[in-house]
Residue frames as qw, qx, qy, qz and C-alpha x, y, z in Angstrom:
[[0.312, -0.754, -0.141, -0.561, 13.38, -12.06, -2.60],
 [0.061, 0.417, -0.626, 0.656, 14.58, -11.04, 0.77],
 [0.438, -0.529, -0.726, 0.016, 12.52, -12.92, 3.40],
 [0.310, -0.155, -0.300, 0.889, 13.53, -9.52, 5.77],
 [0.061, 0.843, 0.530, 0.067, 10.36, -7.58, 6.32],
 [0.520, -0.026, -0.054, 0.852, 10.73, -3.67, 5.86],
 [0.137, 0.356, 0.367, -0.848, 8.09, -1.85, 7.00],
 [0.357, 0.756, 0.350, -0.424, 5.28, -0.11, 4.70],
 [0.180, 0.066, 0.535, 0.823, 5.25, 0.50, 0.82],
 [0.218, 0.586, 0.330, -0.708, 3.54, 3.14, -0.29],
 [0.285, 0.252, 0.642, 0.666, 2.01, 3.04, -3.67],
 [0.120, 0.747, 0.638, -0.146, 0.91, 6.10, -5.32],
 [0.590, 0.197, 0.253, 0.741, 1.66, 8.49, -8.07],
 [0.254, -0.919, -0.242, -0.177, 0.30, 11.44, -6.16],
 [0.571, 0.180, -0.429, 0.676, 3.82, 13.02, -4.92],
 [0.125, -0.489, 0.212, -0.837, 2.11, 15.14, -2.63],
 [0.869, -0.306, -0.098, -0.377, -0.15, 12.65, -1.09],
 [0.905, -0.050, -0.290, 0.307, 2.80, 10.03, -0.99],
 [0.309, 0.406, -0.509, 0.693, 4.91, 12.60, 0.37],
 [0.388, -0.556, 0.199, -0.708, 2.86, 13.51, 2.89],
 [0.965, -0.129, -0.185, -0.134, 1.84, 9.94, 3.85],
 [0.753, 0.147, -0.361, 0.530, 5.83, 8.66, 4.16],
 [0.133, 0.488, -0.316, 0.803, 6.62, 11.72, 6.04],
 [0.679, -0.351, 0.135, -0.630, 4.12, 10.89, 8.65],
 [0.969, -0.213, -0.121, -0.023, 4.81, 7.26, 9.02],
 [0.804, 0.228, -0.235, 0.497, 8.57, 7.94, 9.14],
 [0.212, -0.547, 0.233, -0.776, 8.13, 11.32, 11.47],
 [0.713, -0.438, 0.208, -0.506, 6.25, 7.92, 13.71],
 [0.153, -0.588, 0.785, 0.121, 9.20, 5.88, 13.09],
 [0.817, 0.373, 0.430, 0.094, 7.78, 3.08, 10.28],
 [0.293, -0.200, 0.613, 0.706, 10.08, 2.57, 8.01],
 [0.640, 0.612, 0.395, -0.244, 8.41, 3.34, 4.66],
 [0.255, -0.129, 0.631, 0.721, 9.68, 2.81, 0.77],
 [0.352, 0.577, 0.151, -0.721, 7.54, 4.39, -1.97],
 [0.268, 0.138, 0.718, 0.627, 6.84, 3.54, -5.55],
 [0.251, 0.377, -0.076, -0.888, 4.59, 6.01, -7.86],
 [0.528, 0.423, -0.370, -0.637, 3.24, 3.06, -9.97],
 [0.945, -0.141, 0.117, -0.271, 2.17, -0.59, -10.02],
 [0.944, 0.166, -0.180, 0.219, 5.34, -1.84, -11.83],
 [0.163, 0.652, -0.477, 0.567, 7.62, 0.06, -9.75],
 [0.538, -0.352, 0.558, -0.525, 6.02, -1.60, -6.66],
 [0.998, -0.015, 0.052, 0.020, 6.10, -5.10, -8.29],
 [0.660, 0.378, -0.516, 0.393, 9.76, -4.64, -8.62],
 [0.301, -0.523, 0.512, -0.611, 9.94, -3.29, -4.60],
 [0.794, -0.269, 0.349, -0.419, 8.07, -6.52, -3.66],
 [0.912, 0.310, -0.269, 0.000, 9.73, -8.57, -5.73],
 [0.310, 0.462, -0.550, 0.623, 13.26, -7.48, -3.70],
 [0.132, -0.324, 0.524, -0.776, 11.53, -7.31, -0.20],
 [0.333, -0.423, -0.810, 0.231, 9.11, -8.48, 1.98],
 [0.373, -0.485, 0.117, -0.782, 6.45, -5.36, 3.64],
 [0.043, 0.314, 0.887, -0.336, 4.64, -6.15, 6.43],
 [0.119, 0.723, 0.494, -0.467, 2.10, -3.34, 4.88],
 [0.276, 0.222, 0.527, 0.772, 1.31, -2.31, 1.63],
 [0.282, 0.612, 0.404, -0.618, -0.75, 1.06, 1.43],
 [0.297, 0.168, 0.831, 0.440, -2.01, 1.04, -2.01],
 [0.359, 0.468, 0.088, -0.803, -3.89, 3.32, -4.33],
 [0.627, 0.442, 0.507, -0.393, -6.36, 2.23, -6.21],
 [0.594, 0.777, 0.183, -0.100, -5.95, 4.30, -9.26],
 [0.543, -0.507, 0.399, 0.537, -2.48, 3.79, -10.63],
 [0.457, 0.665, -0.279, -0.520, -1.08, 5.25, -14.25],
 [0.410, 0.304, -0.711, -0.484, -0.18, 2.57, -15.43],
 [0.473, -0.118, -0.856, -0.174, -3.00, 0.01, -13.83],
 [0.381, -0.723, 0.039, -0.575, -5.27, -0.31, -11.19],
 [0.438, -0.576, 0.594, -0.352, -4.33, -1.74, -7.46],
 [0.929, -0.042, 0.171, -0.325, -5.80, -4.59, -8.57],
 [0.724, 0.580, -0.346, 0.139, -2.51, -5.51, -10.91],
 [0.171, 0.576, -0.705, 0.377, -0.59, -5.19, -7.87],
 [0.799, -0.147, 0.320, -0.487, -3.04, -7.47, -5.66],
 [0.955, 0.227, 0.016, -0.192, -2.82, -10.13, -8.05],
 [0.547, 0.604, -0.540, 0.210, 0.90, -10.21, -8.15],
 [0.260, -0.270, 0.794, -0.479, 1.10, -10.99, -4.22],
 [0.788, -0.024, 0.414, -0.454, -1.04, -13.57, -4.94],
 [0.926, 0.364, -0.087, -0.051, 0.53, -15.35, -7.26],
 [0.534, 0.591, -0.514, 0.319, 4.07, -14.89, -5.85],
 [0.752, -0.324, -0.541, 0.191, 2.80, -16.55, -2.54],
 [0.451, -0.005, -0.504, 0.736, 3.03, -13.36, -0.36],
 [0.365, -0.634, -0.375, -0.569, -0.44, -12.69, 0.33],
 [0.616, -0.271, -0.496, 0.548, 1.26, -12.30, 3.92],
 [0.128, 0.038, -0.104, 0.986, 1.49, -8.59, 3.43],
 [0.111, 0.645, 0.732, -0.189, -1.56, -6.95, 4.82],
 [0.141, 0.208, 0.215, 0.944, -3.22, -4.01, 2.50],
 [0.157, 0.749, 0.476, -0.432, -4.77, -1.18, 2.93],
 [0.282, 0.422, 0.449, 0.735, -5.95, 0.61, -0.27],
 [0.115, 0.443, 0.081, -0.885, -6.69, 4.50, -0.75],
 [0.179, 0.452, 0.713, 0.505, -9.22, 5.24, -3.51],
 [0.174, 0.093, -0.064, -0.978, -11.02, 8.63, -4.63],
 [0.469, -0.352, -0.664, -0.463, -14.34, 6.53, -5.49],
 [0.410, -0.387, 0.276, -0.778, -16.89, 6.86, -3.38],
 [0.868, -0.290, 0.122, -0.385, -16.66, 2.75, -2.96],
 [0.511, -0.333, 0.725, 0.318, -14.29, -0.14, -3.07],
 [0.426, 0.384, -0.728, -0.376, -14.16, -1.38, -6.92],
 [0.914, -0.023, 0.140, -0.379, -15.87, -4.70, -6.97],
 [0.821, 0.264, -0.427, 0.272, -12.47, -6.49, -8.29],
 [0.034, 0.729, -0.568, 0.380, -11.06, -5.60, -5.16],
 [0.616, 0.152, -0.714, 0.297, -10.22, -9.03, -3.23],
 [0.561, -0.624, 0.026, -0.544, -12.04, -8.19, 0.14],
 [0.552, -0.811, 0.119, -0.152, -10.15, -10.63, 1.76],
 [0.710, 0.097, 0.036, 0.696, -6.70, -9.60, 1.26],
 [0.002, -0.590, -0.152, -0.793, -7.87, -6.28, 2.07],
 [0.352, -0.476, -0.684, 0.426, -7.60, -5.16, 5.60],
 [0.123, -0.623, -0.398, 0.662, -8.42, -1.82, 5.27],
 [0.421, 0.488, 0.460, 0.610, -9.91, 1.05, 3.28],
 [0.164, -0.545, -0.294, 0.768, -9.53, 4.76, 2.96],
 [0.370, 0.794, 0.483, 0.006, -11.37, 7.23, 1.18],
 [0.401, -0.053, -0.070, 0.912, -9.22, 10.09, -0.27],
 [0.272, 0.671, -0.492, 0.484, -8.27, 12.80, 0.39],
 [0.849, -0.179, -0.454, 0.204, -6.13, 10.72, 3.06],
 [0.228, -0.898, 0.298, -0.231, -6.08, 12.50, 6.38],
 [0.398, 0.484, -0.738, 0.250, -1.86, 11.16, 6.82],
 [0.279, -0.473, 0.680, -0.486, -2.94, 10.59, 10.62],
 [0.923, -0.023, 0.309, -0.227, -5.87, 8.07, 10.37],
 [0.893, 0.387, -0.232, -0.004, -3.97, 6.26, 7.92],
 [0.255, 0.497, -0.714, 0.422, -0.93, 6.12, 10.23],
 [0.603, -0.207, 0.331, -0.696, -3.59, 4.84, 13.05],
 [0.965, 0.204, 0.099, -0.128, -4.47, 1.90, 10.68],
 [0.609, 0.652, -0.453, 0.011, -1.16, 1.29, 9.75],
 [0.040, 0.437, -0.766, 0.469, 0.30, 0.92, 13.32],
 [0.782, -0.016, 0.171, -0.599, -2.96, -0.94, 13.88],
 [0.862, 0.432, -0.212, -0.159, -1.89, -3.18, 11.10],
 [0.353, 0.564, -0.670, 0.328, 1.65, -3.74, 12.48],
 [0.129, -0.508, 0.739, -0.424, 0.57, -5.25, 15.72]]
């Protein structure tokens, strides 16, 4: 793995949501890479370093929680996340602190750029 940080990954298999999301952080000049799906974003993290991992909940093929546990166990619990979720609370397996931040969807693109550039400094 690359020790080279590279902005924001965006997990989520919403292509309208993730577009919209990337297009905003990269319209406010954050780099951002994308993955639609928990094991597409364990191979991204496996290659890279984020400094910021935005992170739906509900993924098809697992929830966030699959990708949580993989930065913890591959010793890069460095990256700070913020998860998205349609529930109207956090999931009780979520890892509260390794979690810096939660949004509710539908994700207005701006707060979540707000917390992101929050999250970067």
């Amino acid at each position: 793995m690359s020790n080279h940080r590279r902005g924001v990954l965006v997990i989520d298999n919403d292509a309208a949501e993730r577009g919209s999301i990337v297009r905003k952080l990269v319209g406010d000049g954050i780099r951002a890479d994308v993955a639609q799906n928990a094991s597409d974003a364990i191979r991204l993290l496996d290659e890279a370093r984020y400094e910021v991992v935005v992170l739906d909940w509900q993924l098809p093929d697992g929830d966030g929680g699959r990708v949580v546990s993989h930065l913890q166990q591959s010793g890069t619990r460095s990256e700070r996340i913020m998860v998205m979720t349609g529930e109207s609370r956090l999931p009780r397996s979520v890892d509260r602190s390794l979690v810096k931040g939660v949004l509710f969807k539908p994700v207005d693109a701006i707060a979540l750029t707000a917390h992101v550039r929050a999250m970067l400094s």
